[in-house]
C-alpha positions as semicolon CSV with decimal commas, in nm:
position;residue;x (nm);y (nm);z (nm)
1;X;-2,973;10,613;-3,688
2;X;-2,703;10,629;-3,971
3;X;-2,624;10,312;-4,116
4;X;-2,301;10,157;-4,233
5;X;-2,188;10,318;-4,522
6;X;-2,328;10,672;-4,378
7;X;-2,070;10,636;-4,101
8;X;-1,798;10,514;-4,352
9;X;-1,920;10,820;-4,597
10;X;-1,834;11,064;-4,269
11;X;-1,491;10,876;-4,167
12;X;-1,437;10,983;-4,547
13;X;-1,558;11,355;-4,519
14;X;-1,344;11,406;-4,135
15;X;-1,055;11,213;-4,360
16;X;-0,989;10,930;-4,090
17;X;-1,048;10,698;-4,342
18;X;-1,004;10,620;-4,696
19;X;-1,249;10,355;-4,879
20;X;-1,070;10,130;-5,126
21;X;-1,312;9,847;-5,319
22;X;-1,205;9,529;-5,436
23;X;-1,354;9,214;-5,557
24;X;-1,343;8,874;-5,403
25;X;-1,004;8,704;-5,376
26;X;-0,825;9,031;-5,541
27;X;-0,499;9,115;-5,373
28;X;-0,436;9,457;-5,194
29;X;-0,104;9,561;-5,127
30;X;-0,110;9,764;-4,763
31;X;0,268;9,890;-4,682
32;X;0,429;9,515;-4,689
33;X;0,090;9,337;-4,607
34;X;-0,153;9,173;-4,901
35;X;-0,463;9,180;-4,788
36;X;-0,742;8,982;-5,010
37;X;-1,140;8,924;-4,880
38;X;-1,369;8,656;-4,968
39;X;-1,731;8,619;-4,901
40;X;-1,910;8,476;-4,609
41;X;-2,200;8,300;-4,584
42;X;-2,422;8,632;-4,464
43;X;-2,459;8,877;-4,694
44;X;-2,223;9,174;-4,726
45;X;-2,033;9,036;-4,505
46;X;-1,623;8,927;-4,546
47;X;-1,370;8,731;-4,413
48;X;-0,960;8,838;-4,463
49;X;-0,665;8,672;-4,577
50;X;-0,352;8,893;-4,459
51;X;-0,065;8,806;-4,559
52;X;0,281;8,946;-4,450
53;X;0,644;8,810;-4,413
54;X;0,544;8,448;-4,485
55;X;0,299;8,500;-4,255
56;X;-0,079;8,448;-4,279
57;X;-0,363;8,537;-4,088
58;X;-0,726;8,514;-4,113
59;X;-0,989;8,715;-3,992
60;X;-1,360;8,606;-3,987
61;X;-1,480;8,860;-3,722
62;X;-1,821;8,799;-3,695
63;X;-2,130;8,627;-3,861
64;X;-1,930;8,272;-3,925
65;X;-2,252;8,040;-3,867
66;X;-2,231;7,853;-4,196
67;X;-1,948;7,978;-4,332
68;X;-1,770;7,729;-4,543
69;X;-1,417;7,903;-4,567
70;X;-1,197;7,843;-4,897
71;X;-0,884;7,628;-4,921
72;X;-0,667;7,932;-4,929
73;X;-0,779;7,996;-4,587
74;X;-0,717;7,657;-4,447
75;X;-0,397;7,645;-4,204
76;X;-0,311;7,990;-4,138
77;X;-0,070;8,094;-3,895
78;X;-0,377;8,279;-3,689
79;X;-0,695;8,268;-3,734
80;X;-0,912;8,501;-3,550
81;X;-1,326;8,422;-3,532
82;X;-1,568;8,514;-3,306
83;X;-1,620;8,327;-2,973
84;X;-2,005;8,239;-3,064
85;X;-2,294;8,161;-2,826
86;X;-2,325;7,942;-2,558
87;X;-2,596;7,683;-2,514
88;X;-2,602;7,675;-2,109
89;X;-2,456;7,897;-1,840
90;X;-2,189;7,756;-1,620
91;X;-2,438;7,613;-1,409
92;X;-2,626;7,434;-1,678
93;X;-2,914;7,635;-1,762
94;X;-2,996;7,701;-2,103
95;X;-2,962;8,081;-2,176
96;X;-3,099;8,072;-2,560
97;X;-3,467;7,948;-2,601
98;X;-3,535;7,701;-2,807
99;X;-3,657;7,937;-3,088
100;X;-3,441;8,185;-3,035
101;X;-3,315;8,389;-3,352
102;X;-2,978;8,380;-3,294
103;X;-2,958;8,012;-3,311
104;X;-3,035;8,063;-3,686
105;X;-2,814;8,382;-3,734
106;X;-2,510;8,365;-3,504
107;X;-2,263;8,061;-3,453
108;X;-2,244;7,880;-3,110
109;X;-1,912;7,816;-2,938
110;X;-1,940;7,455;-3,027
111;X;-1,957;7,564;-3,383
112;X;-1,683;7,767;-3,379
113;X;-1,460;7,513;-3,241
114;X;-1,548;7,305;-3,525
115;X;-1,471;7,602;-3,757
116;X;-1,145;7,583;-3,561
117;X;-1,109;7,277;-3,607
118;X;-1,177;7,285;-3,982
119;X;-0,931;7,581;-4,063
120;X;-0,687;7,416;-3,834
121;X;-0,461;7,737;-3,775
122;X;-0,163;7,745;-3,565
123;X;-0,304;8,004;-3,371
124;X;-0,678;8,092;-3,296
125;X;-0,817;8,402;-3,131
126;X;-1,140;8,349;-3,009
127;X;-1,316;8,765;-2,990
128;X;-1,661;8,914;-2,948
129;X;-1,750;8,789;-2,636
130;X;-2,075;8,903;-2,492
131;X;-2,239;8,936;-2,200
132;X;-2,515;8,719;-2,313
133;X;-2,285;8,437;-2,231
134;X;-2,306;8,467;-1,885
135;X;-1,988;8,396;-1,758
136;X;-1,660;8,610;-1,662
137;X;-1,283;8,615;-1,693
138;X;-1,256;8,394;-1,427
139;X;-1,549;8,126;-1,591
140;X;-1,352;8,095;-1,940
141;X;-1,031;8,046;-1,759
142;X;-1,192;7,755;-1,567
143;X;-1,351;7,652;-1,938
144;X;-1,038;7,647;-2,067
145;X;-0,905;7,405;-1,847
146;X;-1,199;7,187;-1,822
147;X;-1,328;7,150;-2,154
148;X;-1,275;6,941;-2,414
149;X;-1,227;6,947;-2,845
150;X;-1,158;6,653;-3,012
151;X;-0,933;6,540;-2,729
152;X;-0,781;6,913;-2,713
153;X;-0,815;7,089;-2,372
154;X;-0,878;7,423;-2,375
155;X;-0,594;7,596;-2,136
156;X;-0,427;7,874;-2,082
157;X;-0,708;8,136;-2,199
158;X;-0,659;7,930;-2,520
159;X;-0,837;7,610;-2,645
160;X;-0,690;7,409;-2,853
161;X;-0,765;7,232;-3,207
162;X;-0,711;6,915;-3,315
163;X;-0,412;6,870;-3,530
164;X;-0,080;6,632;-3,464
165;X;-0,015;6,944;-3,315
166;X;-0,319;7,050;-3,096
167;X;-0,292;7,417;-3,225
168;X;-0,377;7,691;-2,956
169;X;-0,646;7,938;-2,961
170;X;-0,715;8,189;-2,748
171;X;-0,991;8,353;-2,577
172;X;-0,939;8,747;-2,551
173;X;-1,165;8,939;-2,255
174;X;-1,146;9,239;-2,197
């Protein structure tokens, strides 16, 4: 099995891609976008501040469990994190034992809702949702509208976090 950087080194050879390195925090101009990346909490791993047209968005696509996200990535106009884990199906059985290594590895969805709730974006899409979770389009509509964040109800296929404004985030199945 070819890891990583083999498939990126291939993407390079079939010329789909180009690689371009930069440190932490250094701006990259893409046609009228900045882009800059800064570390997360699991190794190797980044999150994205894009930045376009007044506009700023920031991705965190996977791996967020302890990430402790910069103040230049507070407030964006979206933010876009994964959904995380879920303690219990929708009938209230628990679907991750106890010692489970994901619970040290991956973020749950109450986590991320914190996170949410931390960053405090305008806009939040919630992505990566697996199977593991037990639960369909249909469930996290009826989630959305029945759960609760700091007061915030998630609706809509989008929770909400708590600001004066009670930003919207939404949840995107496929």
């Amino acid at each position: 099995m070819l890891g990583l950087e083999d498939h990126f080194q291939f993407f390079v050879k079939m010329g789909i891609v180009r690689i371009h390195e930069f440190e932490e925090g250094e701006a990259v101009k893409l046609g009228e976008a900045t882009v800059k990346a800064f570390r997360m909490a699991q190794p190797g791993l980044a999150s994205y501040l894009v930045q376009q047209g007044g506009k700023r968005v920031v991705l965190a696509l996977d791996e967020i469990k302890d990430w402790d996200p910069g103040s230049e990535l507070l407030e964006p106009d979206v933010l876009v994190l994964e959904t995380g884990w879920f303690e219990q199906d929708k009938e209230g059985e628990q679907i991750i034992p106890t010692d489970h290594w994901i619970r040290k590895s991956e973020a749950s969805f109450e986590e991320t809702l914190e996170l949410v709730e931390k960053i405090n974006p305008r806009l939040a899409i919630a992505t990566h949702i697996e199977e593991l979770n037990g639960r369909s389009y249909v469930d996290y509509l009826e989630l959305e509208k029945g759960s609760r964040n700091t007061g915030c109800a998630l609706r809509t296929m989008g929770f909400e976090s708590r600001s004066e404004e009670c930003h919207r985030v939404r949840i995107l199945t496929l």
